[in-house]
N, C-alpha and C positions, 0 to 999 in steps of 0.2 A: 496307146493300148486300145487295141480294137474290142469294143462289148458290143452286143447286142441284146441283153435279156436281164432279169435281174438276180441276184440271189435273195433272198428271203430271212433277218433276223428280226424280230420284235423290240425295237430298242424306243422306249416310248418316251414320256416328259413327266418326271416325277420329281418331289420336292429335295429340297436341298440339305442336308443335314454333313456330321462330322463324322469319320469311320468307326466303325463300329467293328468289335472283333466277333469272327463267325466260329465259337467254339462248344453249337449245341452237338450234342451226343446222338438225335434221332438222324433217320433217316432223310428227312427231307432236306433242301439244299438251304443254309441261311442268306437270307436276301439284305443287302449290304449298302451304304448308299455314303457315298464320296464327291461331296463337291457333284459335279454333273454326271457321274457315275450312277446309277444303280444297278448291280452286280448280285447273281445269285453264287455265292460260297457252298461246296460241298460241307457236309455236317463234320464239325469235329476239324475244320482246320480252325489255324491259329492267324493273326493280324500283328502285325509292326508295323507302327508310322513312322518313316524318313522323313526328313525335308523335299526330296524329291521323287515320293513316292508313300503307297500303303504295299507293304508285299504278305500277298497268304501264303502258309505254311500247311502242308498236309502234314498227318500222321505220320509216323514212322512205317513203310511199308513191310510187306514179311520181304522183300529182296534188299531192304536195308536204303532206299530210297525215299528222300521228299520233294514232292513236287510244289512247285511255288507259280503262283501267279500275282502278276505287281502292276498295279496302276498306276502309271505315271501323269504328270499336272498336264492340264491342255497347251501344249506350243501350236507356232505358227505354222501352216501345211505350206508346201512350196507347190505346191498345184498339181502334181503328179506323186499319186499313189506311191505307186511304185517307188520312184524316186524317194521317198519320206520312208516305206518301211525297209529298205536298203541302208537308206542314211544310220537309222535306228538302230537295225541289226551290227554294221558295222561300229559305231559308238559302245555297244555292248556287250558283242564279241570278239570285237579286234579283228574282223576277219569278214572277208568277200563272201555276202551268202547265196553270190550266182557264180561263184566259184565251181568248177565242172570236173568230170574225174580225177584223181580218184577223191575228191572229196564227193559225201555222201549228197544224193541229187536233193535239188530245190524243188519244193509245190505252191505252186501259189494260186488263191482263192480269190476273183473279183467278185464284188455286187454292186447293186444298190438297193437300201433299205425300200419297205414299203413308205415310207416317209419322204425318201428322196436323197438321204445324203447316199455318199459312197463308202466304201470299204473293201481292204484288200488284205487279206491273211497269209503269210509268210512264212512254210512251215521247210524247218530244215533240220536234220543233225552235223552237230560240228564237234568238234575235240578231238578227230582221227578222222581215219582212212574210212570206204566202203570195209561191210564186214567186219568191222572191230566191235561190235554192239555193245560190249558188257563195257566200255570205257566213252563211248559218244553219249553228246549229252541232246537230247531232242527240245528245240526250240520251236516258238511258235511266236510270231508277233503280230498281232490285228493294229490296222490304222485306220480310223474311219474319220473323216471330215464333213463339214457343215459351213458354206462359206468362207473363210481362213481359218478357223482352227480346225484342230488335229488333236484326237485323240491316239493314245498308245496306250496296248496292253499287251504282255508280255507271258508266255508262258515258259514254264522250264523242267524239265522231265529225264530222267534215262531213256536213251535212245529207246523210239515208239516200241520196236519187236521185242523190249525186255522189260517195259514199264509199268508197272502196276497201279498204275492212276491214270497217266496221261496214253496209255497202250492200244496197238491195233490189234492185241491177243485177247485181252484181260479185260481192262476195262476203260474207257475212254471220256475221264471226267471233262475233259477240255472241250470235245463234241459238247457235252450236256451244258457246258458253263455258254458257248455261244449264242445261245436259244435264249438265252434268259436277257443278256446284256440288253442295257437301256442307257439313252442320254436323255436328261429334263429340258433345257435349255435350246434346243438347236430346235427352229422352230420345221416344223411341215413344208416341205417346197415342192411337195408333190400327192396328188392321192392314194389310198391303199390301191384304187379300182386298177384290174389289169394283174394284180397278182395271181390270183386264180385262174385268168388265159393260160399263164407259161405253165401248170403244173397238168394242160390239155391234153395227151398223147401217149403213147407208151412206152413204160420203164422197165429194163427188164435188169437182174442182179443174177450172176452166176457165178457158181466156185464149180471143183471138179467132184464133187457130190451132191452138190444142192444147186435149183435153179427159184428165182421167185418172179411175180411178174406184174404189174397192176398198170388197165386204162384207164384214166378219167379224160370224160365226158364233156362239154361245154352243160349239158342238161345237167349235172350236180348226181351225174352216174358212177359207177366202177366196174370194172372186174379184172376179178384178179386170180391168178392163178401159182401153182409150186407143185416142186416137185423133188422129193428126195433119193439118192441112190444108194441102194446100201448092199456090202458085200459080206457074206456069210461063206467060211469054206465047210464042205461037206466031206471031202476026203482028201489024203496028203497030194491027189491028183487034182481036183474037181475044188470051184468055187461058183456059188451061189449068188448072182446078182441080181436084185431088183428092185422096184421105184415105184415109190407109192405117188400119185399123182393127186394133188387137190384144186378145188374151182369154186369161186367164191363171187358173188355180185351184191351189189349195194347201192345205199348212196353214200355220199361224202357233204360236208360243209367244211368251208376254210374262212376263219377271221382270222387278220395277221399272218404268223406264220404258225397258229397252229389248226390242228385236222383233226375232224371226227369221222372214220369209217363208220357205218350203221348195215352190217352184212343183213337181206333179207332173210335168210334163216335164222336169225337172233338178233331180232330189233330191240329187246330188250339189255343186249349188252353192248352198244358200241363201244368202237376203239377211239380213247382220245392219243391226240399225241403232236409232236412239231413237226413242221418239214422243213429244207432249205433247198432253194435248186441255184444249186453253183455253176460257177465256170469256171474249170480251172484246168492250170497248165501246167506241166511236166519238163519245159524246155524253154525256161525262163520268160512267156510270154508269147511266142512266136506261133503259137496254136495254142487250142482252148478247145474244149470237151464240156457238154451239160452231164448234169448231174442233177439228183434227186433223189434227198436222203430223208428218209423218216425213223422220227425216234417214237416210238410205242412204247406205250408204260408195262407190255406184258412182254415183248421181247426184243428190247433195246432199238438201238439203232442198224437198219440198213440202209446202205446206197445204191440208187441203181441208175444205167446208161439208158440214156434216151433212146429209142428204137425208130421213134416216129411221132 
């Protein structure tokens, strides 16, 4: 697997305790800690301990869905990512998850921590064909390692276009749960320094009405820029188009993987929030793409393409 760069999760060295169920009602995420795990739990799931595993339990959603994520005990890594959340997948699915049309396509995520291990995310829908959404079930399996061992966590969802927790419409707790992940045990085999180079350049995100864009600096600069499109008709002939443009400069600080924007026209409100900058592939590994996603606490997560 060819990498060149890192992605970005906070997974740091915290004490050891026995699971713990995450079944407060607020809004913040309950912070959870298993054996070498500590895990942040969305508010309001449920915990069961296995012998081979703790699995969280979401809510009942309004689409009649629960989403689960399950930690499993640390095994031995066979030295290739790849190879380990393949093995995974298949033990759990029964089924080939670089399997190619019309099963629904494979994504997958490399990094390496600012710590130094590695980790690769394995995101796929299986139970059908392409297009069957309301019956495919969306998986997710993170494997990260630290000398031989291997961690696995597992996620499990209604396929992403129709799921109400783990969703790319709605709402996407699985993004939020990644940021948090930590191991105690695996020790530093490398420094944070050098994370802040790769987040150096510029990102731009577009859809077909909205564009966003931001550069940081080597100097601990920004700017950033957006721009939305909006269409108003005016008569059963005639439609109204037009685009509000905004332009914004600042500085930024990064510990870890998370970010403070502090915009010059309102130092006194910066934006805190996490970032990840991925690599990831669409075609089982054979190309790879950067990526740059930030979750802000005032209007979720975006991901944007490298430009430069």
């Amino acid at each position: 697997m060819k990498v060149s760069w890192l992605v970005v999760l906070v997974m740091g060295f915290l004490p050891k305790a026995v699971a713990q169920g995450a079944t407060d009602a607020g809004s913040n995420p309950v912070v959870t800690t298993v054996g070498n795990y500590q895990v942040a739990i969305p508010a309001g799931w449920t915990s069961t301990t296995y012998p081979d595993g703790v699995v969280y339990i979401s809510p009942v959603q309004s689409n009649g869905e629960r989403c689960q994520i399950t930690l499993f005990p640390m095994r031995i890594t066979s030295g290739n990512l790849l190879n380990d959340a393949v093995a995974v997948y298949r033990g759990l699915f029964k089924v080939d998850p670089l399997a190619g049309y019309p099963a629904p396509p494979t994504t997958l995520i490399y990094g390496v921590s600012p710590y130094g291990w590695e980790y690769l995310v394995l995101k796929k829908s299986t139970g059908g064909q392409v297009g069957e959404y309301g019956s495919l079930i969306g998986t997710m399996v993170l494997v990260a390692t630290s000398g031989k061992e291997l961690a696995v966590i597992v996620g499990r969802s209604k396929d992403p276009l129709v799921s109400m927790c783990f969703g790319e419409l709605v709402r996407d707790e699985w993004s939020r749960f990644l940021y948090r992940v930590q191991f105690k045990y695996w020790k530093a085999t490398g420094p944070e320094g050098g994370v802040q180079a790769k987040l150096h350049g510029t990102w731009t995100a577009a859809t077909a009405s909205a564009a966003d864009r931001f550069t940081f600096t080597p100097d601990g600069r920004y700017a950033g820029a957006a721009a939305a499109r909006h269409r108003s008709r005016i008569s059963s002939r005639e439609a109204l188009q037009t685009t509000d443009v905004f332009f914004g400069d600042g500085a930024y600080t990064v510990r870890g993987n998370t970010i403070t924007l502090m915009a010059d026209s309102d130092k006194a409100h910066p934006s805190h929030g996490y970032f990840r900058l991925e690599q990831e592939s669409k075609d089982d590994g054979r190309t790879w793409n950067e990526k740059l996603c930030l979750l802000r606490e005032e209007i979720g997560e975006v991901c944007y393409q490298r430009d430069r």
